[in-house]
Each structure stands twice: as structure tokens, then as C-alpha cells.
MARFITI-894779 format. One record per residue (C-alpha): x, y negated, z negated. Coordinates in steps of 0.1 Angstrom, whole numbers, plus 5000, padded with zeros to 4 digits. Layout:
N
REC     c1     c2     c3
REC      X      Y      Z
...
This chain:
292
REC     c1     c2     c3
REC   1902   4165   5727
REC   1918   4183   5699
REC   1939   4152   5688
REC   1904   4130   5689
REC   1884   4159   5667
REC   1916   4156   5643
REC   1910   4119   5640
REC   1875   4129   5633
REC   1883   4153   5609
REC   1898   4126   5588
REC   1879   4095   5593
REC   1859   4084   5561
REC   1840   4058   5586
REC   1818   4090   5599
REC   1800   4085   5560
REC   1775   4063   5549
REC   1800   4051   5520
REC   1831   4051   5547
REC   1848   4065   5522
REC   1843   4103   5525
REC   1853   4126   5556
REC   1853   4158   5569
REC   1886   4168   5549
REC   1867   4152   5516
REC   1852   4190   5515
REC   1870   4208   5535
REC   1905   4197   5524
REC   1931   4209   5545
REC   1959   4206   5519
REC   1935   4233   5497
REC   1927   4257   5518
REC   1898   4241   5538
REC   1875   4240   5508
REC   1875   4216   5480
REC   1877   4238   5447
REC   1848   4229   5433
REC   1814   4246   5428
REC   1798   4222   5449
REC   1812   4195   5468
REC   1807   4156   5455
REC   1788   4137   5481
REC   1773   4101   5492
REC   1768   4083   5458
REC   1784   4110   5439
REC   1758   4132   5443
REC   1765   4172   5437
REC   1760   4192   5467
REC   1738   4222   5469
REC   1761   4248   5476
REC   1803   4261   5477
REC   1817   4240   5504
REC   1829   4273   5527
REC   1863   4269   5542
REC   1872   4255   5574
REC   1904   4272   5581
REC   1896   4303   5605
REC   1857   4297   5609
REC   1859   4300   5640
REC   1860   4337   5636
REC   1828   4332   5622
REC   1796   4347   5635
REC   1780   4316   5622
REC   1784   4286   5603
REC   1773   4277   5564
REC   1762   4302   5539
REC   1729   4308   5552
REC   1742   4314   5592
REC   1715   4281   5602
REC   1745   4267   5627
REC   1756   4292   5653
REC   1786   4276   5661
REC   1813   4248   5648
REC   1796   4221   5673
REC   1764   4230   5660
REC   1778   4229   5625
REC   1795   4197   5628
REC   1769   4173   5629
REC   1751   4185   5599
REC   1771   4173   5568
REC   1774   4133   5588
REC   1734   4129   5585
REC   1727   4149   5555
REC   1719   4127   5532
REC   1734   4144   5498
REC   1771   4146   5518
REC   1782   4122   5539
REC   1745   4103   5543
REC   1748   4084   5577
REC   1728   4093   5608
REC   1741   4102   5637
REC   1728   4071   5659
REC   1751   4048   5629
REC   1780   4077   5635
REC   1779   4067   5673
REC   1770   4029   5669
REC   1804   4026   5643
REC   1829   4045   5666
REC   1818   4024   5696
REC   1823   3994   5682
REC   1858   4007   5675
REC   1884   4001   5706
REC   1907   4025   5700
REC   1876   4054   5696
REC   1861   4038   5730
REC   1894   4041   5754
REC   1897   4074   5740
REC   1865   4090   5739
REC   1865   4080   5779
REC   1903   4091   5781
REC   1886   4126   5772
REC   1852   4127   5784
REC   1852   4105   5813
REC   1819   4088   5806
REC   1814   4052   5794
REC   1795   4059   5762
REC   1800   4079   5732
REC   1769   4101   5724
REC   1769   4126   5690
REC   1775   4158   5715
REC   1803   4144   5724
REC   1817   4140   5686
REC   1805   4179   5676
REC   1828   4187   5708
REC   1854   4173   5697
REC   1856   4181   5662
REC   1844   4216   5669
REC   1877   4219   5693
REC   1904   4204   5660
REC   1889   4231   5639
REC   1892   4259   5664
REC   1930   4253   5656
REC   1929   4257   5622
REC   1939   4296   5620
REC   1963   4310   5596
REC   1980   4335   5607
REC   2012   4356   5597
REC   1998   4364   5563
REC   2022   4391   5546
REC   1994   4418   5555
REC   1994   4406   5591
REC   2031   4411   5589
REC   2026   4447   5571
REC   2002   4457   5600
REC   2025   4447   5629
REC   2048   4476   5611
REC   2072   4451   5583
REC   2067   4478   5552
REC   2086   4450   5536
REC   2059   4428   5536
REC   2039   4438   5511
REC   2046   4458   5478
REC   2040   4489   5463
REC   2010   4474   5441
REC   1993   4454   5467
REC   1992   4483   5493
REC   1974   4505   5463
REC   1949   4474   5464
REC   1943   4478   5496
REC   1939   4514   5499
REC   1915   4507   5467
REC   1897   4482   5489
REC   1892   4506   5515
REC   1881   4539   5494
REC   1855   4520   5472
REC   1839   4502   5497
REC   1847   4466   5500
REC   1857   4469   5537
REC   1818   4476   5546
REC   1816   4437   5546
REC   1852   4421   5543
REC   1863   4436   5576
REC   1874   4427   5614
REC   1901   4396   5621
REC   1885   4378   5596
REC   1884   4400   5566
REC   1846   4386   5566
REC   1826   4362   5588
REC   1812   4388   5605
REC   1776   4398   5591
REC   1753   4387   5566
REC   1747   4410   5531
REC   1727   4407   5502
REC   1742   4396   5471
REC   1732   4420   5450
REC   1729   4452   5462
REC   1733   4479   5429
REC   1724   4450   5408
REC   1706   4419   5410
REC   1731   4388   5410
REC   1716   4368   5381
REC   1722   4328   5393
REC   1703   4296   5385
REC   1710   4289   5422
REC   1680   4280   5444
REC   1695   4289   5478
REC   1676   4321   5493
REC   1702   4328   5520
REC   1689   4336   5554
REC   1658   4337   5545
REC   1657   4302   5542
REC   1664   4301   5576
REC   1640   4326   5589
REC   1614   4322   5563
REC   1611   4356   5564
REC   1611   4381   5533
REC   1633   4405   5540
REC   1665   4381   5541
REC   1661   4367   5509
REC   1694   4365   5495
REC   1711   4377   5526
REC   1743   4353   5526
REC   1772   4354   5551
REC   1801   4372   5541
REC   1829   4347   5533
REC   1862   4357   5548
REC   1892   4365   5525
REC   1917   4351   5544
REC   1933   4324   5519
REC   1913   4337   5492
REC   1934   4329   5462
REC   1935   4292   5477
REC   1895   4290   5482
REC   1883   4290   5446
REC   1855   4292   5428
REC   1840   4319   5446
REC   1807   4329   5460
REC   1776   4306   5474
REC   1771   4290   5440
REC   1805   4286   5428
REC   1805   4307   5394
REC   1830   4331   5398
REC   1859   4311   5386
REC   1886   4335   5393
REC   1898   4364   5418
REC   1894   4387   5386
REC   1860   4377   5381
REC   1849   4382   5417
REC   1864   4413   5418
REC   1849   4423   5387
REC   1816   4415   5398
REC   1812   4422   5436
REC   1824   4461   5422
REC   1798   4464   5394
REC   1769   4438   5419
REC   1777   4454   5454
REC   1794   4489   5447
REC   1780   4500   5414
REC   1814   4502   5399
REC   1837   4491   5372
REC   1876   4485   5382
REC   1897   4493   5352
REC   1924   4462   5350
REC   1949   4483   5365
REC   1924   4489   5396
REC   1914   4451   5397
REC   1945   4439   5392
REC   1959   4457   5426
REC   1928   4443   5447
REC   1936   4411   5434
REC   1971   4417   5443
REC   1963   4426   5482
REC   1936   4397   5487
REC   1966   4372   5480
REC   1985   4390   5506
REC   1961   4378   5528
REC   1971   4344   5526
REC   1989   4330   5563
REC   2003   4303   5577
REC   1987   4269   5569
REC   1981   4244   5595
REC   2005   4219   5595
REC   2006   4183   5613
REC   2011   4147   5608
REC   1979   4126   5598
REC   1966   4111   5625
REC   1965   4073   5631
REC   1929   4060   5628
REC   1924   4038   5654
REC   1915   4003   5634
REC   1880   3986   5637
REC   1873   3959   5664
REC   1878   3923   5641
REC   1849   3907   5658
REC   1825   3935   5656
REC   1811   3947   5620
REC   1806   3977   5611
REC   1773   3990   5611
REC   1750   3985   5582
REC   1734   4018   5572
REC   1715   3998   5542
REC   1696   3977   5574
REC   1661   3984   5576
């Protein structure tokens, strides 16, 4: 199942165009994000938000910015109908990969049925990314008791991350994931961003701008930072989540070990050979999502 969700992951056939795929946005060769503001979509549209990254998400308590998918499954079959990413539907999504040999023995090979249904997709794509952890990061090392493993700076960054407050929300396995927070807690964040956070989810109030709390894990791989992409740097993030969320101003020294620690926190990358798409039937063509 996992090798099927890999081939999946990477199959620009699951968009509209066929020419974008999971790993268009969630590049695994950057950190399972893309480094932009805002991902590039169908028809080079800009997306609406920071593409999050893939790698640990399962650690999540839920998926996207705003929490709306509880898990990866759920998560997975969002970005192949919406129509600003990758703009198909999922009935084309199924009608493509069935037409498809290669897709068809081994979507039975896995799920023993005859058919290929969009459950069956989110499953299996949800199981690839579940293996994209990172672990062995120098402060994993430094925790399991190597004092070689980080310096002399980075651990004053960490203590510093502890005693002014950041590990209220960066905390747990994840350094994040694990609750949502307003962004702007001392001081309102000042964005031309439209996204309300979870309160576009529960229409409620009271969690406008409530946002997931991104992990940190890969951080200095995962830029820009925060939901709409304007903190450029690990400096500027820094800068601003102390003066935003803590009511605080590092000095450069003070930032400059933070910044140090968060790039400690970078682990082990997932590595593997790109998977073999299985080629397209020649008598069979591929659906046309233009059809009426």
C-alpha cells in the first residue's frame, strides 16, 4: 500500500493539467513544502495559503492551516478536486487510474476488490506519507544523551526557547502540530491575508485567527514562514512571533541562538528511489476533464 501511495505521491496524472502532483507542493527534495508563499496551481493560478509540509504530518492533530481535515486520508483528497491546485474531480482521478493497467492489477493486488474508488486512493496516499518522518535530528541525538550533538550556542537557544515562552505552542514530538493558537496574541499580526483560521471552519467568532501551530521540525528547510508566507527568514520569524506572541524583543545575540537551535531540529530526510509510474493503457485515452 505504501509503495502504491508513493506512486501517488508523484503522479502528475491525479491533476487536471497531468502535469502537477502531490510532490509539486509538497516537494520532498525541499523539505515537503515548496518554498514559496503560496503554492502555483492548475493554470498557474497562486494558491490561497503556505503549502504546510508533508514530512512528519502525521504527528499532526490535524491537517491544513485551519485543522478542516482531521487526518492525512481525509486531507488527501482535497488539493486533487480543488480547483485552484490540482483542479480534477475525484470521479476523473478514479476514471484516469482505471484506465491505467498497471494502477488496476495493483490497486486489486492491495485492496482486493475489482474497482478503484477515491477512499481507496486517500488510503493509500495517507499510508506513503505516514513514512515520511525525520528523525535523528542533532537535538534528538542531544536528548538521547550525545552532549556532542549540539553546541554551546544552540543549547542557549534552546534554553532561550524554553524560558521566554515559545514551547507553550512548539512542543511534544512534533515541536508543533499539536493545538491551534492565535496569531497574534500581544499584538495584532497585521496581514493582507484573507484566511480567518479555524474560524473559517467553525464559523464561529471566537476562532478567528486561530491557526495550527506548524511544527519546527525542518524548519530552516520549510521557508517562507507562517500561513501567508511573509516571514522570509528564520530571523524574521523569530523576530516577530517574540514581539506578536510573547511581547518581547530578542536582542541579535538572543535571536541569533534560537535560530541556531531551530536548525538543530532538522533529521533525517526520507530517502528512496522514484517510483516507476505505471504507463497509460494505448487503447484507452485519458479522461477529458474539459468534456461537458
Amino acid at each position: 500500500m505504501v509503495e502504491l501511495g508513493k506512486k501517488l505521491f508523484f503522479d502528475p496524472r491525479l491533476s487536471r493539467s497531468g502535469g502537477m502532483s502531490c510532490n509539486s507542493c509538497h516537494n520532498l527534495s525541499m523539505g515537503g513544502s515548496d518554498n514559496l508563499a503560496a503554492s502555483i496551481g492548475d493554470r498557474w493560478q497562486k494558491g490561497g495559503i503556505n503549502s504546510p509540509t508533508v514530512l512528519n504530518s502525521s504527528l499532526n492533530i490535524a491537517q491544513f492551516w485551519d485543522g478542516r481535515a482531521k487526518d492525512l486520508k481525509e486531507q488527501a483528497g482535497g488539493p486533487i478536486a480543488n480547483p485552484v491546485e490540482m483542479a480534477f474531480t475525484h470521479d476523473l482521478a478514479v476514471a484516469m487510474l482505471e484506465t491505467i493497467p498497471g494502477y488496476k492489477q495493483e490497486f486489486t493486488a492491495v485492496f482486493k476488490k475489482d474497482s478503484i474508488d477515491i477512499d481507496q486512493v486517500t488510503t493509500a496516499l495517507a499510508a506513503f506519507e505516514e513514512t515520511l518522518v525525520t528523525p535523528n535530528s542533532r537535538f534528538d541525538k542531544w536528548l538521547k544523551g550525545d552532549d556532542s550533538a549540539i553546541t554551546a550556542d544552540e543549547l542557549k537557544g534552546y534554553e532561550l526557547f524554553k524560558s521566554a515562552g515559545c514551547v507553550a505552542c512548539h512542543n511534544g514530538p512534533n515541536v508543533g502540530g499539536a493545538s491551534f493558537q492565535k496569531m497574534g496574541v500581544v499584538e495584532a499580526y497585521k496581514t493582507a491575508h484573507t484566511a480567518q483560521g479555524r474560524m473559517d471552519v467553525t464559523k464561529s467568532d471566537q476562532d478567528r485567527f486561530l491557526f495550527k501551530v506548524p511544527t519546527l521540525r525542518n524548519v530552516e528547510l520549510t521557508y517562507p514562514y507562517f500561513h501567508d508566507g511573509a516571514a522570509m527568514t528564520l530571523t524574521e520569524a523569530v523576530d516577530t512571533m517574540g514581539k506578536l506572541q510573547l511581547g518581547r524583543t530578542f536582542t541579535a545575540e538572543e535571536n541569533a541562538q534560537i535560530v541556531a537551535f531551530l536548525k538543530t531540529l532538522t533529521g533525517d530526510q526520507p530517502k528512496f528511489e522514484l517510483p516507476q509510474l505505471p504507463v497509460s493503457g494505448d487503447s484507452t485515452p485519458r479522461p477529458d476533464p474539459f468534456a461537458k
